[in-house]
Wavefront OBJ file of the C-alpha trace (Angstrom):
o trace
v 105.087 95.481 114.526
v 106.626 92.560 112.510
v 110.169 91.825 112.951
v 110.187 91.460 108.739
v 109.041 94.652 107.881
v 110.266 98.690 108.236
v 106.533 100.169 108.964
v 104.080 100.866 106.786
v 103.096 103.049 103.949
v 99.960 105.042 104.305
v 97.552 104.523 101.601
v 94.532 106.741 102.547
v 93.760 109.260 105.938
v 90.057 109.284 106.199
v 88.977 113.071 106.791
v 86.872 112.365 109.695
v 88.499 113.336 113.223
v 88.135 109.696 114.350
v 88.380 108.206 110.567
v 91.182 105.380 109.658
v 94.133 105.292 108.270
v 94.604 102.487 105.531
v 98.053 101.417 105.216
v 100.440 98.161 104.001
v 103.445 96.859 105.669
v 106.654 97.850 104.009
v 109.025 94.812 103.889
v 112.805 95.376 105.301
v 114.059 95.587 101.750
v 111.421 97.900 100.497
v 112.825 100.706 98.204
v 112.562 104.185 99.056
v 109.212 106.333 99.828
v 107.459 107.454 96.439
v 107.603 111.177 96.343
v 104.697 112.760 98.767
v 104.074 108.888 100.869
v 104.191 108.763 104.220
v 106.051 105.924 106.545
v 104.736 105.501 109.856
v 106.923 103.025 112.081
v 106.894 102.620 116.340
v 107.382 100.773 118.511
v 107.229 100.156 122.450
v 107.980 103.339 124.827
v 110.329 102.465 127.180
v 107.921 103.227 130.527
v 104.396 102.928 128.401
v 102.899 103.621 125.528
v 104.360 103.688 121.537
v 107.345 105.782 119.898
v 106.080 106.555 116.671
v 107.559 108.419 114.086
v 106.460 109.447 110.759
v 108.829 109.665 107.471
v 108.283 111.473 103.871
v 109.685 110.639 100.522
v 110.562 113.363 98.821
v 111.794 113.449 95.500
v 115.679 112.334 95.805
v 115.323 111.338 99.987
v 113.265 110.501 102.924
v 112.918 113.079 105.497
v 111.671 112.489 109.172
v 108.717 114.401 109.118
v 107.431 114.006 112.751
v 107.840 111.930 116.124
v 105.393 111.085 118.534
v 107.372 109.706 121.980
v 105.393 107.892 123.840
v 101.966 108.212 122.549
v 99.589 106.993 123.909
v 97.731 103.380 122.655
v 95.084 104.994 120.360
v 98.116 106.613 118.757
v 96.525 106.222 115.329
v 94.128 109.113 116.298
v 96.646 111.387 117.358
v 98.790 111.214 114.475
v 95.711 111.532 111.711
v 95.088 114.920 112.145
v 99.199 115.170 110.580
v 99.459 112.732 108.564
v 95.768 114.551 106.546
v 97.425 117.469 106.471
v 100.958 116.694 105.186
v 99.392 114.062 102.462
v 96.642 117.270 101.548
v 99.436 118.940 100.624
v 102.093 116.704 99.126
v 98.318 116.666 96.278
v 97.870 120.460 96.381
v 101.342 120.806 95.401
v 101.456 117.798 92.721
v 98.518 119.558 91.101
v 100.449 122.673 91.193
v 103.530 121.570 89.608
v 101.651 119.847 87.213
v 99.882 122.976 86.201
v 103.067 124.666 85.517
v 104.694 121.824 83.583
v 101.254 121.852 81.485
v 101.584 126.024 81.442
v 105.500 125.689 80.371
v 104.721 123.740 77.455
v 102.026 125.575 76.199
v 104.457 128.455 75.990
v 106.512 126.674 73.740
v 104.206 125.624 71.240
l 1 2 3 4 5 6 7 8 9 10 11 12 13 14 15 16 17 18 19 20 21 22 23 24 25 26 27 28 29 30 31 32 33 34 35 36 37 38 39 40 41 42 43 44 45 46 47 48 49 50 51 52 53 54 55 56 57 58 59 60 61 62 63 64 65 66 67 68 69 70 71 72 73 74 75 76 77 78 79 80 81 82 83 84 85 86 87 88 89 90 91 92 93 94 95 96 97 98 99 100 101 102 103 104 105 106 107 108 109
């Protein structure tokens, strides 16, 4: 990974098992994760392989969301299958809250 930069922001998790995961480097001085994005950051394990760990923004924080020590070097692969899942629902639960904002304000009128 760049020394200039914190990770990098996951864009899109194809839903095939072996799809890819589209993502831009974050920049040191990069604000905080949007509510529901992902940060994925690692680096070298100290004997082999990659420490990679996984971050949320949520809506007032970032929350460490998952840590893979010492993955292995097709790491991307092994942390796609989370990354899906978490970003499926961070959506599922957008829509939902949406709904009841819509719902709430129908009562009203």
């Amino acid at each position: 990974m760049p020394t200039n930069v914190r990770g990098v922001l996951v864009e899109r998790v194809s839903a095939l098992p072996d799809g890819p995961l589209d993502v831009t480097w974050l920049a040191v001085e990069s604000p905080k994760l949007p509510l529901g994005r992902i940060r994925l950051h690692w680096e070298p394990a100290s004997l082999a392989g990659w420490n990679v760990t996984a971050h949320l923004g949520l809506a007032t924080t970032e929350v460490h969301l998952a840590s893979w020590p010492a993955a292995p070097d097709d790491w991307p692969s092994l942390v796609r299958p989370t990354v899906h899942e978490v970003l499926g629902l961070c959506a599922a639960l957008a829509v939902a809250t949406a709904a009841l904002d819509l719902s709430n304000r129908l009562i009203q009128v």
